[in-house]
C-alpha positions in Angstrom: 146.3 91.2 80.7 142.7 90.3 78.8 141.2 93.6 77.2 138.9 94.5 79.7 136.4 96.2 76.9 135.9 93.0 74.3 132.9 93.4 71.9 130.9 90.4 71.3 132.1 90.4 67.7 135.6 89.7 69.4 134.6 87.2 71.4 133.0 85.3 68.4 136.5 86.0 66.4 138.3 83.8 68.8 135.7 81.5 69.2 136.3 81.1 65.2 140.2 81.2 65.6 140.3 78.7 68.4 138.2 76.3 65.9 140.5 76.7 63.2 143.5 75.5 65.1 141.4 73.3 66.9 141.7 74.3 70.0 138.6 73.2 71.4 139.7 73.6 75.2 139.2 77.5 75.3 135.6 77.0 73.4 133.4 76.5 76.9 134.8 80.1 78.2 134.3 82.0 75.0 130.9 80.7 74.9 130.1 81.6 78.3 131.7 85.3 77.7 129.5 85.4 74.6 126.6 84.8 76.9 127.2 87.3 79.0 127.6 90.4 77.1 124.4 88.9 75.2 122.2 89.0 78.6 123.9 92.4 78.9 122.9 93.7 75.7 119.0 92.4 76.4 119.0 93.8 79.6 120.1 97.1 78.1 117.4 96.8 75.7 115.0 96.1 78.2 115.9 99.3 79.9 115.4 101.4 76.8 112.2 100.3 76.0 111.1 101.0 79.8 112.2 104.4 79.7 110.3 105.2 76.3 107.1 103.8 78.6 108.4 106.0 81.5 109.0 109.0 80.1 105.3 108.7 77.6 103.5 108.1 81.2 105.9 111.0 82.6 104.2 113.2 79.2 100.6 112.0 80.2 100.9 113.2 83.8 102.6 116.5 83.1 99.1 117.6 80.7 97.0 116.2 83.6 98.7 118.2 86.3 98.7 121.6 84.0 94.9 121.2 83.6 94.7 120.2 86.9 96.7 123.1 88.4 94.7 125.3 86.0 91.4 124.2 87.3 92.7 125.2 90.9 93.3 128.4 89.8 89.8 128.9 88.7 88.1 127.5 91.3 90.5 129.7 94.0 89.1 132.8 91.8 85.5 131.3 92.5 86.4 131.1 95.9 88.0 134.3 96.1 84.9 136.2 94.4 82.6 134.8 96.5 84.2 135.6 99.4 83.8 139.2 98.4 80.1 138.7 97.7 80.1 137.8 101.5 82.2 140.4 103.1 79.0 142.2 104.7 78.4 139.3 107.6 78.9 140.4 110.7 80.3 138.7 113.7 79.3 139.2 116.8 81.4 141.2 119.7 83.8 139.7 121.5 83.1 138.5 125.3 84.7 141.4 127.5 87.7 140.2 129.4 87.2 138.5 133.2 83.7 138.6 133.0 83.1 142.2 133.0 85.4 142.6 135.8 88.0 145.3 135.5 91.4 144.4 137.9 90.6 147.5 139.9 87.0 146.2 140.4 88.7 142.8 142.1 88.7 142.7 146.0 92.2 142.6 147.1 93.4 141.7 150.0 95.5 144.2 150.5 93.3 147.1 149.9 92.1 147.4 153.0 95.5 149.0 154.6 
């Protein structure tokens, strides 16, 4: 059973031993191996340099939401003073309950007994 964790420097190593003893059969697999863990190791790279971009956005948008966040909190203490500037309004009285009526005022049927 194949190593299942080859580098690409083995890869190349047998792709020079299979040349020396000229076995040329076994050349269109290593070089197909070989590109492989080449588009592997791009990708990878790929993926690094998208999380440096990610996590320098990630940076960006954590300072904008702190002075955002600390612009709410000034503007809830605006909104919090001035509603203690306007604590003296008055509202006006609340409607009485069935139009004045009391439930003994009502005409029962009943009542009459």
């Amino acid at each position: 059973m194949a190593n299942l964790n080859r580098y690409l420097c083995d890869v190349l190593e047998d792709m020079r031993t299979a040349l020396k003893v000229l076995r040329v059969d076994m050349l269109p697999g290593l070089i197909e191996e070989a590109q492989v863990m080449g588009n592997r190791m791009e990708s990878k790279l790929s993926d690094y340099s998208d999380l440096g971009y990610n996590l320098d956005e990630s940076r960006k948008l954590s300072k904008g939401i702190e002075s955002l966040s600390e612009e709410l909190e000034a503007l809830e203490k605006d909104l919090f003073l001035s509603k203690t500037k306007e604590s003296t309004v008055s509202f006006p009285a609340p409607e009485p309950a069935y139009n004045g009526h009391l439930i003994t005022d009502w005409n029962h049927p009943y009542d009459g007994d």
